[in-house]
MIKERO-982386 format. One record per residue: residue in three letters; x negated, y, z of N, C-alpha, C in turn. Coordinates in steps of 0.2 Angstrom, whole numbers, padded with zeros to 4 digits, always signed. Atoms other than C-alpha are relative to their C-alpha. Example, Ala and Ser with C-alpha at 12.3 -4.5 7.8 and 13.67 -1.06 7.14 Angstrom:
% residues 2
ala-0004-0006+0000-0062-0022+0039-0004+0006+0000/ser+0004-0006-0001-0068-0005+0036+0004+0005+0003/
***
This chain:
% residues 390
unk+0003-0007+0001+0075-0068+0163-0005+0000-0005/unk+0004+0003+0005+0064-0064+0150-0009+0006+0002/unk+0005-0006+0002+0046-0053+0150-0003+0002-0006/unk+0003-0001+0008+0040-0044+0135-0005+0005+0001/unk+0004-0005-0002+0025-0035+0134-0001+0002-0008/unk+0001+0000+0006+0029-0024+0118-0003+0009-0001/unk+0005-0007+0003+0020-0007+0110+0005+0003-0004/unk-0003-0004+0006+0025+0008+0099-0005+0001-0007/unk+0004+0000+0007+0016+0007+0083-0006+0006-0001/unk+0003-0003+0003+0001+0018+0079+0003+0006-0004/unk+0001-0001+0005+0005+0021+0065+0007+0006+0000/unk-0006-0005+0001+0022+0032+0069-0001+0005+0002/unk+0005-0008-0001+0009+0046+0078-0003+0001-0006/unk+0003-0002+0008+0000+0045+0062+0005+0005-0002/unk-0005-0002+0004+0015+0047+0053+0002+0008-0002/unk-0003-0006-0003+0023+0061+0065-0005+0006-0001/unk+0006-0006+0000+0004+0070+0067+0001+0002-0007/unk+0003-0003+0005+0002+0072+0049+0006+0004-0003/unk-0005-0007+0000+0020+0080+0045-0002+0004+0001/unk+0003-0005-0003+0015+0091+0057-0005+0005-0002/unk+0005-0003+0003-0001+0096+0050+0001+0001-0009/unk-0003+0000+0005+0007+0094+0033+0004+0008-0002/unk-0005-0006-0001+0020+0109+0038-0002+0005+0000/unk+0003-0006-0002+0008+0119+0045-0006+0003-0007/unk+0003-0002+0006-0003+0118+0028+0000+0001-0005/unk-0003-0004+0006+0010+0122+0016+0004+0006+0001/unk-0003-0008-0002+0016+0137+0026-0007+0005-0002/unk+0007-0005+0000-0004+0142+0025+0000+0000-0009/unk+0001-0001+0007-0004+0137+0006+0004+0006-0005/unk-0005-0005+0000+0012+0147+0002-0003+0008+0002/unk+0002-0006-0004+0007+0162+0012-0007+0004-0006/unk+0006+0001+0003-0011+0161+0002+0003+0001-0008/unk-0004-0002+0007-0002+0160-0014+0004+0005-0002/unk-0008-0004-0002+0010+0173-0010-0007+0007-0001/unk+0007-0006-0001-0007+0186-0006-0004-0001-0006/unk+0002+0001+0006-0014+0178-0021+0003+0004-0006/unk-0007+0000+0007+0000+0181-0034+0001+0008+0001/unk-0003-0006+0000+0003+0198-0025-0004+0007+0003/unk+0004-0005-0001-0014+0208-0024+0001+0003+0005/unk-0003-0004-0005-0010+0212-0006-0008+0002+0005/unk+0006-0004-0001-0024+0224+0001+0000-0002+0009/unk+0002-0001-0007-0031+0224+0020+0002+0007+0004/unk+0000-0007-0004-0028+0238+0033-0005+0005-0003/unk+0008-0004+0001-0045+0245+0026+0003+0001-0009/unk-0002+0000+0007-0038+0243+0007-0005-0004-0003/unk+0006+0003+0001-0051+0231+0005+0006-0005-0003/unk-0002+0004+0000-0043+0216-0006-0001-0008+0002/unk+0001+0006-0002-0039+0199+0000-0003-0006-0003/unk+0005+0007+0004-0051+0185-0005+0004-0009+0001/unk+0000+0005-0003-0041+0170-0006+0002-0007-0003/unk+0001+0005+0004-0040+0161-0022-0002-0008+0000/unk+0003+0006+0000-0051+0147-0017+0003-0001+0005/unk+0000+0005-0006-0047+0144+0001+0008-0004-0003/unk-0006+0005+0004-0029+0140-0007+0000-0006-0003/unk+0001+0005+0003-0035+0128-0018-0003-0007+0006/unk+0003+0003-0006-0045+0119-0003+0005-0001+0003/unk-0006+0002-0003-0031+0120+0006+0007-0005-0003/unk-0003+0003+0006-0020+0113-0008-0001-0008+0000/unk+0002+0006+0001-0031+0098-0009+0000-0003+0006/unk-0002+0003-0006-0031+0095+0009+0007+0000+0005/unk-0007+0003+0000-0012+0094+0009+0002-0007-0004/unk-0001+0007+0001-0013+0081-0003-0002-0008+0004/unk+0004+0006-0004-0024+0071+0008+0005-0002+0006/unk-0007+0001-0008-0012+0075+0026+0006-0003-0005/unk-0007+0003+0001+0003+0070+0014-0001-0009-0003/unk+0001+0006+0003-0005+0053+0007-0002-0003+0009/unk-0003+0004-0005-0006+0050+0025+0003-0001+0004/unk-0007+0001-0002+0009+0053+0032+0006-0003-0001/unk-0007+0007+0002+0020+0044+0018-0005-0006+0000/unk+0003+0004-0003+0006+0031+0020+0003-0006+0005/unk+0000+0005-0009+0008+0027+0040+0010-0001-0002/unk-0005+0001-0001+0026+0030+0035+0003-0007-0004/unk-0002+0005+0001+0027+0017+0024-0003-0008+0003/unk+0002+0005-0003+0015+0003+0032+0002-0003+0006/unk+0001+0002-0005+0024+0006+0048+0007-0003+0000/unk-0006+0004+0003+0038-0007+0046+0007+0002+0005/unk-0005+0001-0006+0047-0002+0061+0005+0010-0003/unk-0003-0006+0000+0054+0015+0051+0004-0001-0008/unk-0004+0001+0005+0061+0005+0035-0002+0003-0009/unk+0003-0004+0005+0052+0015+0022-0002-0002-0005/unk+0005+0002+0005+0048+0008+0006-0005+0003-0004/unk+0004-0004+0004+0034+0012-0008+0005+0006-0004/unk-0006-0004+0003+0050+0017-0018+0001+0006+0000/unk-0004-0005-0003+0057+0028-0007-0004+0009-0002/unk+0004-0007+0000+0041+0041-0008+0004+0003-0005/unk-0005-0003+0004+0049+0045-0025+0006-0001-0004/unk-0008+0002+0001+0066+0039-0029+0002+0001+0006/unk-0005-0002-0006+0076+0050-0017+0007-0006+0001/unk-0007+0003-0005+0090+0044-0006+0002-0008-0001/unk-0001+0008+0000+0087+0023-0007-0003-0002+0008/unk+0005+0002-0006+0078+0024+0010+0004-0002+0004/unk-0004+0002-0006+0086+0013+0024-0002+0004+0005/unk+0001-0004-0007+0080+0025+0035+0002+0007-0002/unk-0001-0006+0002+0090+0042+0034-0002+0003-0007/unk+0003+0001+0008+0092+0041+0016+0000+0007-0004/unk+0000-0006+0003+0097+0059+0012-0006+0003+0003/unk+0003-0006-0002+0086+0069+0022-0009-0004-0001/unk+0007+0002+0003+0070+0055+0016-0001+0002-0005/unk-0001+0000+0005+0077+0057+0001-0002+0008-0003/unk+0000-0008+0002+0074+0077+0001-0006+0000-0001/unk+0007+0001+0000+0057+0074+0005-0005-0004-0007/unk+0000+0004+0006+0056+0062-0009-0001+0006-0007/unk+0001-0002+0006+0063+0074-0022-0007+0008+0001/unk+0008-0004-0001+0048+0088-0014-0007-0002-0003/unk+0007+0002+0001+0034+0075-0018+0000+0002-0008/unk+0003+0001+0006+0038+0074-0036+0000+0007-0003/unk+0000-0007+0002+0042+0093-0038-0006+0001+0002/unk+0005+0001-0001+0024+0092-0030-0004+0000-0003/unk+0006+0002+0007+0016+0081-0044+0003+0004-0006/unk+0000-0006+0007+0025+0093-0057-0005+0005+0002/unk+0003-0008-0002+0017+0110-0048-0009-0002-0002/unk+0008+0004+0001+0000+0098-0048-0003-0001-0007/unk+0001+0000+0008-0001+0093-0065-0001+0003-0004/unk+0001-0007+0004+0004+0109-0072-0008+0004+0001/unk+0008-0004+0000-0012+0117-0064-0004-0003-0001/unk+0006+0002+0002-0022+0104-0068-0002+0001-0008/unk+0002-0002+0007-0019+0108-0087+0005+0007-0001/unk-0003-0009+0003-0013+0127-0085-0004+0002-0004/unk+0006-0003+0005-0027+0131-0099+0005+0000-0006/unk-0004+0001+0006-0017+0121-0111+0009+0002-0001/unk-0006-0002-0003-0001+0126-0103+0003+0008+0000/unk+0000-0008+0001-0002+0144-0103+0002+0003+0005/unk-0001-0003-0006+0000+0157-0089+0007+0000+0001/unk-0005-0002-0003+0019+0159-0091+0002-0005+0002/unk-0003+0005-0003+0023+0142-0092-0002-0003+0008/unk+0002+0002-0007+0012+0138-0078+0003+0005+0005/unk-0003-0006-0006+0019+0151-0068+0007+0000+0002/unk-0006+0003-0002+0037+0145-0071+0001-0007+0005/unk-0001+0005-0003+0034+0129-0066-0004+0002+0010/unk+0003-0002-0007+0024+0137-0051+0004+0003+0006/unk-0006-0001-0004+0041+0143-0045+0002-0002+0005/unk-0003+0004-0004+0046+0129-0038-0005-0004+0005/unk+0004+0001-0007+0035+0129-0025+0003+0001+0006/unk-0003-0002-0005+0048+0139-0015+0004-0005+0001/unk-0003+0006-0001+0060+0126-0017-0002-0006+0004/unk+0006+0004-0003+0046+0113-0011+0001+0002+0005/unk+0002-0002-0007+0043+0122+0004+0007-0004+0004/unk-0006+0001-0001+0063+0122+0007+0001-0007+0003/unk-0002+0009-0003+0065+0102+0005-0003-0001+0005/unk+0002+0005-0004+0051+0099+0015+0002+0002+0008/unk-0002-0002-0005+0057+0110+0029+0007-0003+0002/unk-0004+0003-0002+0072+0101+0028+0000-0006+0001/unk+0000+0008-0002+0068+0084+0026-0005+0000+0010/unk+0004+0001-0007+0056+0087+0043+0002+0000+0003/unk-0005-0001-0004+0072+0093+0051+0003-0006+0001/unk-0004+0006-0001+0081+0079+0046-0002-0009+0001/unk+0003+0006+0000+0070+0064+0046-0006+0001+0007/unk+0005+0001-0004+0060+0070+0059+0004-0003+0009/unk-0002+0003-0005+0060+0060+0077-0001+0006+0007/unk+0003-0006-0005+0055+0073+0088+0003+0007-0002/unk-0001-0006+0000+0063+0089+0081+0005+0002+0004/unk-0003-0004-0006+0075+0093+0096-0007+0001+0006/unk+0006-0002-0005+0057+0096+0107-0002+0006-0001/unk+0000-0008+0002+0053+0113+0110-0007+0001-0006/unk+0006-0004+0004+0035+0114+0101+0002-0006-0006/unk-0005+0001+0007+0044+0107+0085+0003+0003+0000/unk-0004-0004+0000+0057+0119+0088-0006+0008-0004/unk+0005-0006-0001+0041+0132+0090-0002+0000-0006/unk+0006+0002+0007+0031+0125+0073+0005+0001-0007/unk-0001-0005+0007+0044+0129+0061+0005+0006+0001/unk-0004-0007+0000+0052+0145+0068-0008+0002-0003/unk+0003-0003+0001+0033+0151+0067-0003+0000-0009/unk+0000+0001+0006+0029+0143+0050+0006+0003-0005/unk-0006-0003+0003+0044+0147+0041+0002+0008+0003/unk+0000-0006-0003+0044+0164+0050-0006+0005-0003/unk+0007-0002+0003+0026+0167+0043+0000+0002-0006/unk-0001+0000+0004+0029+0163+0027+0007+0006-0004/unk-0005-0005+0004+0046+0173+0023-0002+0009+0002/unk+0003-0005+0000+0036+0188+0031-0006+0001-0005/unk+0005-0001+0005+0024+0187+0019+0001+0001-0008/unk-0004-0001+0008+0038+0186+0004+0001+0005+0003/unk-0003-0007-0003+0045+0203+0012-0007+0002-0003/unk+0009-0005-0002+0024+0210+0014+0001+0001-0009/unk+0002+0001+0006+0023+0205-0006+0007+0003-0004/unk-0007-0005+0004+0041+0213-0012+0000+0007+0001/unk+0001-0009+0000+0037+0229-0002-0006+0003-0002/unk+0005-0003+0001+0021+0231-0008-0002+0000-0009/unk+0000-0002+0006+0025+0231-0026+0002+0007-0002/unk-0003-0007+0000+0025+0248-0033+0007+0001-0007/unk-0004-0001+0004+0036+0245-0047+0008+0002+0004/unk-0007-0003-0003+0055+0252-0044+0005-0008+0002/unk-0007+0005-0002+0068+0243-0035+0004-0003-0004/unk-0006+0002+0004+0078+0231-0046+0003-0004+0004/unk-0004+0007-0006+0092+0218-0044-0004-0005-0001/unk+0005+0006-0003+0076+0206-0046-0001-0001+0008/unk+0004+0001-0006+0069+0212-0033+0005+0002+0009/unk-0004+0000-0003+0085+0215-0021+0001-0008+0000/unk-0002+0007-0002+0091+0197-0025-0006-0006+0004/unk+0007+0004-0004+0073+0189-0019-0002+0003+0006/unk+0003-0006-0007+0072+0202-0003+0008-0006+0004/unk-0005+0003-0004+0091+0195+0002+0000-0009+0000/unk+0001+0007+0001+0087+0176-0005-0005-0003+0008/unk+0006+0000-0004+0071+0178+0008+0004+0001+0006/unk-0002+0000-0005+0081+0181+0022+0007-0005+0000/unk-0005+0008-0002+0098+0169+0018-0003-0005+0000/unk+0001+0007-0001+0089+0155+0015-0001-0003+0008/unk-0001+0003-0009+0081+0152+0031+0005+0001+0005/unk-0006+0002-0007+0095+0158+0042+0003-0004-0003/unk-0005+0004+0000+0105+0147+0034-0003-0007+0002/unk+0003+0005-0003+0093+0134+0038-0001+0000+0009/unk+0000-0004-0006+0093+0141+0054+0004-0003+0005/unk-0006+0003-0003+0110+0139+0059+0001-0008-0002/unk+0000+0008-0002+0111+0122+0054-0005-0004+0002/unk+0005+0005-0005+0095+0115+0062+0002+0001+0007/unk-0003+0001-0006+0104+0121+0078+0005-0002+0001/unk-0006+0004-0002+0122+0114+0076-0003-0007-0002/unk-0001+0008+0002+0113+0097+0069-0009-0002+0003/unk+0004+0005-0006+0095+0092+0073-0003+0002+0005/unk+0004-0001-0006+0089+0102+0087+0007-0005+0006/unk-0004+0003-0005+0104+0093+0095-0002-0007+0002/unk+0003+0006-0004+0102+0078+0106+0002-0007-0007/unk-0004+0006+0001+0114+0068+0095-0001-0001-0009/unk+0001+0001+0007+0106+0070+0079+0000-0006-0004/unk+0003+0008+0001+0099+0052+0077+0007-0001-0003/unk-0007+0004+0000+0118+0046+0076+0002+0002-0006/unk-0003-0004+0006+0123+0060+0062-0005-0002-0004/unk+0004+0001+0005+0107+0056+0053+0002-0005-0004/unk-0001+0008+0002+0108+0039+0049+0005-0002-0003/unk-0005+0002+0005+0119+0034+0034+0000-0005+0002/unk+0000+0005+0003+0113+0017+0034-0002-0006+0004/unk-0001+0006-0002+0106+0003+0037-0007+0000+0005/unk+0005+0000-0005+0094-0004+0051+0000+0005+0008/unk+0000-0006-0003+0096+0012+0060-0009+0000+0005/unk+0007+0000-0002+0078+0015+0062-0002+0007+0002/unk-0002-0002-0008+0082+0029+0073-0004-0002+0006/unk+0003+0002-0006+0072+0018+0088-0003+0005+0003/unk+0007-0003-0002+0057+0028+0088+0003+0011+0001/unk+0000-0007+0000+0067+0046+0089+0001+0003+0007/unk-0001-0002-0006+0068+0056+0105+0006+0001+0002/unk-0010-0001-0001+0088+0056+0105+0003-0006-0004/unk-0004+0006+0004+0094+0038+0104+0006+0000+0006/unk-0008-0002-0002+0114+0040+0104+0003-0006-0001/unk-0003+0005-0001+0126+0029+0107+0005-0003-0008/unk-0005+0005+0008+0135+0017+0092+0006-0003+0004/unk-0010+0003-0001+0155+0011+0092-0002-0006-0001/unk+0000+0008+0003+0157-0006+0094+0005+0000-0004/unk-0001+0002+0008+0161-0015+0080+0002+0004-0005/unk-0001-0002+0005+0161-0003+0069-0002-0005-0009/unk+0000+0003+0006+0163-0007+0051-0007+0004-0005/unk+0005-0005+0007+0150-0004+0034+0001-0002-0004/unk+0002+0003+0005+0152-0003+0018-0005-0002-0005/unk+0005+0004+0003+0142-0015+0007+0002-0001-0008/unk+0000+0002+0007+0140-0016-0013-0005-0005+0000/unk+0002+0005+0002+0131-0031-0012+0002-0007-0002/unk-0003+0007+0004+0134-0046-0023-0004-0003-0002/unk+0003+0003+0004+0120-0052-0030-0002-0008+0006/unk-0001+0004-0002+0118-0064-0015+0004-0006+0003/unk-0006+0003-0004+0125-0079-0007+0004+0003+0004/unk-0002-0003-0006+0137-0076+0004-0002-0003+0006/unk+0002+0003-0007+0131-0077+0024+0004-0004+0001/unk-0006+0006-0006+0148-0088+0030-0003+0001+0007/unk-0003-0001-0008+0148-0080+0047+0005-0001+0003/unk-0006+0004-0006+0160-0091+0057-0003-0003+0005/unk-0002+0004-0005+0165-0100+0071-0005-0007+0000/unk+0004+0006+0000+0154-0115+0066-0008+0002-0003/unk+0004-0002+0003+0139-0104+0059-0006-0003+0007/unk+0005+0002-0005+0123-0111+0068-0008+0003-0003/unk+0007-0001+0004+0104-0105+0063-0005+0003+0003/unk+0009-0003-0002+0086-0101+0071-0002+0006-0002/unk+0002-0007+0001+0081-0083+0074-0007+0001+0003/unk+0004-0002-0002+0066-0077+0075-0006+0006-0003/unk+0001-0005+0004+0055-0062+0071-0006+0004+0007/unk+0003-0006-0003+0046-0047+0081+0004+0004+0007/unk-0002-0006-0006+0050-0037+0098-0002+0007+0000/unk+0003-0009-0001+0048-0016+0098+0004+0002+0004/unk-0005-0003-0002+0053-0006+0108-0003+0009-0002/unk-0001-0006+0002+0055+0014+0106-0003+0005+0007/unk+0000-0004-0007+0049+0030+0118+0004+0000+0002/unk-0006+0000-0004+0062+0036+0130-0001+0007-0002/unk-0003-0006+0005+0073+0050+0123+0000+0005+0007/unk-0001-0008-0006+0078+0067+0134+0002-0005+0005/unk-0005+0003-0007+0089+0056+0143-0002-0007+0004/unk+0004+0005-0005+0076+0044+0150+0002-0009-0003/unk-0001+0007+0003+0084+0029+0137-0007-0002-0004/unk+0005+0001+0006+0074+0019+0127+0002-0005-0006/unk-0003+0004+0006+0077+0007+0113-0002-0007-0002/unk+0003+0004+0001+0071-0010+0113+0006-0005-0007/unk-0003+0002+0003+0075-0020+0096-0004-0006-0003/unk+0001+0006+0002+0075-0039+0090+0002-0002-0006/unk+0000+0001+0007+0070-0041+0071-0003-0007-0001/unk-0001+0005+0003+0070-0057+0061+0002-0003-0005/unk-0005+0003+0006+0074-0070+0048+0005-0005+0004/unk-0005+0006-0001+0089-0082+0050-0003-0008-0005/unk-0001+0005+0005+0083-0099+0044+0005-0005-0005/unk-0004+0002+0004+0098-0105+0038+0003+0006-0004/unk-0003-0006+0005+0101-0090+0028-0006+0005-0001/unk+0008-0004+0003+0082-0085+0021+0002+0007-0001/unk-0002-0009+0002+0089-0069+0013+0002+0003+0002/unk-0004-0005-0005+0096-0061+0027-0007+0003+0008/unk+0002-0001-0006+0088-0052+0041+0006+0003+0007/unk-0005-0003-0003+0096-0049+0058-0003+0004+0006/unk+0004-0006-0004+0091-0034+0068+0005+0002+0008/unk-0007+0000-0008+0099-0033+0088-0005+0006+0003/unk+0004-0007-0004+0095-0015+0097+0004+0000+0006/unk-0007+0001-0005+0100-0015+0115-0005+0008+0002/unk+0002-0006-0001+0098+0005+0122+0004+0000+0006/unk-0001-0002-0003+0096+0010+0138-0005+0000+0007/unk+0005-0004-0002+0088+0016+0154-0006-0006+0006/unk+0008+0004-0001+0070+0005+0159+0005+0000+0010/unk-0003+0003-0006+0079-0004+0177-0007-0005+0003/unk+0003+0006-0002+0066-0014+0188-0003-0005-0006/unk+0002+0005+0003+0056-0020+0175+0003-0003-0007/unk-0003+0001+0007+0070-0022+0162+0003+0006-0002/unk-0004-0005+0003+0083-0013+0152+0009-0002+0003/unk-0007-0002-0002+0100-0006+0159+0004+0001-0004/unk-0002-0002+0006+0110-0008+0143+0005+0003+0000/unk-0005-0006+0000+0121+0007+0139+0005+0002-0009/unk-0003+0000+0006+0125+0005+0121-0005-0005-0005/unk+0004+0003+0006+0119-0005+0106+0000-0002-0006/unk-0002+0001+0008+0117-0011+0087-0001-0004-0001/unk+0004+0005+0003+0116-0025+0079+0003+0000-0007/unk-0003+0001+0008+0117-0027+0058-0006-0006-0001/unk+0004+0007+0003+0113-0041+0047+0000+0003-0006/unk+0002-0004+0006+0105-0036+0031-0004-0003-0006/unk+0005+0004+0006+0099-0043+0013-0006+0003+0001/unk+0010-0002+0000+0082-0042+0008+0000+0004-0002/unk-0001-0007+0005+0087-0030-0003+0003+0005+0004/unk-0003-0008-0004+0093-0019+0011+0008+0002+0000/unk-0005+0000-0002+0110-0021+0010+0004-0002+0005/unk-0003+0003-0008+0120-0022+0028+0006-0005-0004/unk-0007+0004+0002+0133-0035+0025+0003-0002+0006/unk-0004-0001-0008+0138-0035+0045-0005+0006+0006/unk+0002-0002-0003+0137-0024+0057+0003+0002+0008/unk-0005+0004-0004+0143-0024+0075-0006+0005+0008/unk+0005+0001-0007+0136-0024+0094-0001-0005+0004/unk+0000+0005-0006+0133-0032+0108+0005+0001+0004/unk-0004+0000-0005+0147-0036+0118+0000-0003+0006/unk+0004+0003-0008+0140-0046+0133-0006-0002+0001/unk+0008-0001-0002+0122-0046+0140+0000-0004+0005/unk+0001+0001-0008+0117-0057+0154-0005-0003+0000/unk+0009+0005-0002+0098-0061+0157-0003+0001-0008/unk+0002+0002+0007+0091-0068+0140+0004+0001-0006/unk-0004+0002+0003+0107-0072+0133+0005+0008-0002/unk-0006-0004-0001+0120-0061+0124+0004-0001-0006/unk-0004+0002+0007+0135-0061+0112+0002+0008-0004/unk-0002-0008+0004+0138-0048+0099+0005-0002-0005/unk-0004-0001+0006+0152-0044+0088-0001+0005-0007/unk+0001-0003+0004+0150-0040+0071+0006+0000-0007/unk-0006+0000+0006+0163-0035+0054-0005+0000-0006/unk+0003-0001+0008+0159-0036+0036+0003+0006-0003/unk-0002-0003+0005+0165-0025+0023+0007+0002+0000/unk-0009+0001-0001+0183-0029+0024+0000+0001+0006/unk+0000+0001-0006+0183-0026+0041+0001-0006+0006/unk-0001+0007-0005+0183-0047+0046-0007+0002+0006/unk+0006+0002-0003+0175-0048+0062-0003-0007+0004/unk+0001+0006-0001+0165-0061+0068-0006+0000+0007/unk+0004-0002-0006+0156-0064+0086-0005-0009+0000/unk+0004+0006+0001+0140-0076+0087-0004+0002+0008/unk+0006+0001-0007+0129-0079+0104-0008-0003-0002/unk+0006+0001+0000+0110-0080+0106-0003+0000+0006/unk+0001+0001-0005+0100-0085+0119-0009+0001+0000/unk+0006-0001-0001+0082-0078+0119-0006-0002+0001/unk+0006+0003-0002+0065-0085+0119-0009+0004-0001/unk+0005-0004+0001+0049-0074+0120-0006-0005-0004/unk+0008+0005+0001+0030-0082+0112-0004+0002+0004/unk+0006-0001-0006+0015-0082+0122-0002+0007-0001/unk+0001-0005-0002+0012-0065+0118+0003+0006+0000/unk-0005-0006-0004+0027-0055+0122+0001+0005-0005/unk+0000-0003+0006+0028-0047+0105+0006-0002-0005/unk-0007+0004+0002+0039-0062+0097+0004-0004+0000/unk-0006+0003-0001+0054-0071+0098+0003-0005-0002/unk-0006+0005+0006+0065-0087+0093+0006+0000+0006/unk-0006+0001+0001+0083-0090+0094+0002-0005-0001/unk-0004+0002+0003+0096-0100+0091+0006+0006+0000/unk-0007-0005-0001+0112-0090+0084+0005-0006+0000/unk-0006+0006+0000+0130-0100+0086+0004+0005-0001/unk-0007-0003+0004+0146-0093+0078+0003-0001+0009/unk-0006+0001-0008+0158-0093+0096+0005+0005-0003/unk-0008-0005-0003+0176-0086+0101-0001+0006+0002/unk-0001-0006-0005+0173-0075+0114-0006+0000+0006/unk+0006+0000-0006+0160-0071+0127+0003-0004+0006/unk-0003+0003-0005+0161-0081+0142-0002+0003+0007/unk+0002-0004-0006+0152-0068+0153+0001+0006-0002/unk-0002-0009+0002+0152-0049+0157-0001+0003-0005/unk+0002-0003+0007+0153-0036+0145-0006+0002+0002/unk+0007-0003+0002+0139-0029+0139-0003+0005+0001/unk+0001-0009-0005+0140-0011+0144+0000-0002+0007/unk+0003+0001-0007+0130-0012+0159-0004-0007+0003/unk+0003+0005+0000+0123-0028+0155-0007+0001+0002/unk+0009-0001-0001+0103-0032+0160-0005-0004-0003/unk+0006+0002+0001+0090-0038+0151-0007+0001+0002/unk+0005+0000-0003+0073-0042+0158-0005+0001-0005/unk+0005-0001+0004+0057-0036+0151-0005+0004+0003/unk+0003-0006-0004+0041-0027+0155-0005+0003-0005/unk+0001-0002+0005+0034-0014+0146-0008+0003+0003/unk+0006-0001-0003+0015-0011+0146+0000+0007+0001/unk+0002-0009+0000+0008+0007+0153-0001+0002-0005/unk-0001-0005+0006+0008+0021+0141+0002+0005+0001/unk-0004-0007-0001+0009+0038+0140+0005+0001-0004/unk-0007-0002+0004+0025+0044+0132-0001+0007-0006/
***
């Protein structure tokens, strides 16, 4: 039996808090640009004053956003490289819906740049490129959808029907309050203002407010998914494919022997009372490889009641080159099966050893046949998880 006494990272409430606040002060900035741009008067006819506070607010989005791709990248347990901020869709963590937010930041540093040299730039150019703020808004309300771990929760639900609700009211307030005649400009931007979001709408409800998003998100590798409020179940042995070639090859077999060791995390507990505890590491005998084993399921006496799990093996370079599960669990010990590429599969046992402070781990791995004890659905792993509020 084993004890572990492991934590959730800081740094993922950062992360998640500053989205948050992030969302809430590009819906204010937008909103403010929008009353800006479009001389909209008071009940009293009194004009709005809001030039400055926009830009104040402007720059204190840049600050909420340098610390939420920050904590996001610091916090290792979410996969995120420096890269990723601007190079869409390379992120091992939900690489399309990072990768939207990705493409937001740098249409971000064009909107920024352009105003800082709108003088030499000129009002139309600056105003073209100032377009693509709505766009901005769009990605990032989509990557927050997509990438975020908590958006099946009601006050996420609540934070961008209100923002996103504020905001396209305030495109409507500035269409109707123009006195010039009705065009098909200003038709196609009255009905733009209204499809976009329902169509963001409808799909935030068939995809992430649903339980099972985590599972649909995740193209790739790691599946760093732990930390979401809806951790779903994975197929054993599923297959992946890998364009990786530049390294050795692993030789995972029957005779494959090598020393693991690495880190213990574990994840909240989702709607359904699971959690996620995962074991990350190098393989000695194969430096350029890491091997990551997630066992998911519901906190039993002290341990885990496992109900599904993941295990990949991944270059450094982030390419998965097997991936599989656990198919037997008992105590310390379990065996998981893993495929390559081609779909060979190949099944290795480990037998667990905690360090003195219940954080890290070593291993032996061994290549085997077959498990010699029960499956793994339903399997128990021991472990104790310090108090904490959730």
């Amino acid at each position: 039996m084993i004890s572990a006494a492991v934590s959730i990272s800081p740094l993922w409430y950062i992360s998640r808090s500053a989205g948050y606040v992030g969302l809430v002060l590009l819906g204010l900035i937008g909103i403010l640009g929008i009353v800006t741009a479009g001389n909209l008067r008071n009940a009293r006819g009194t004009k709005f004053f809001a030039p400055e506070l926009h830009r104040s607010l402007s720059l204190l989005a840049i600050v909420v956003l340098g610390i939420h791709v920050g904590a996001a990248v610091a916090d290792k347990y979410s996969f995120i490289g420096v890269k990723d901020i601007v190079i869409p869709f390379g992120s091992a963590y939900r690489p399309l819906w990072v990768g939207l937010g990705a493409v937001a930041v740098d249409l971000g540093v064009a909107v920024i740049v352009t105003s800082l040299i709108r003088i030499k730039l000129g009002y139309r150019g600056w105003k073209m490129v100032h377009w693509v703020s709505y766009p901005i808004f769009a990605l990032s309300i989509l990557h927050g959808l997509g990438s975020g771990t908590d958006t099946s929760l009601w006050f996420s639900k609540l934070l961008y029907l209100v923002v996103v609700g504020s905001l396209v009211l305030a495109i409507i307030a500035r269409l109707i309050a123009r006195q010039d005649r009705i065009s098909p400009k200003r038709i196609v931007l009255l009905v733009t203002s209204f499809a976009v979001p329902l169509a963001i709408l409808i799909w935030a409800i068939s995809g992430p407010f649903q339980l099972n998003w985590p599972a649909r998100a995740q193209g790739g590798i790691k599946q760093a998914a732990l930390t979401s409020a809806s951790i779903t179940k994975t197929a054993t042995g599923s297959t992946v494919q890998s364009t990786h070639t530049a390294l050795a090859p692993l030789g995972l077999n029957s005779n494959y022997v090598s020393n693991w060791s690495g880190k213990v995390d574990q994840s909240p507990a989702n709607g359904q009372g699971e959690i996620a505890l995962r074991l990350m590491g190098s393989l000695s005998s194969s430096p350029n490889y890491l091997l990551s084993v997630v066992l998911i399921g519901v906190p039993l006496g002290g341990g885990v009641s496992m109900t599904s799990s993941l295990v990949e093996i991944a270059a450094n370079d982030d390419a998965v080159v097997y991936k599989g599960s656990v198919i037997a669990l008992n105590g310390t010990t379990f065996v998981a099966q893993v495929a390559d590429a081609t779909g060979k599969s190949t099944t290795f046992s480990a037998s667990i050893n905690l360090g003195t402070n219940g954080s890290s781990f070593t291993a032996t791995i061994a290549g085997s046949a077959a498990p010699s004890f029960s499956n793994g659905a339903g399997g128990y792993y021991q472990q104790q998880s310090e108090s904490r509020d959730q």
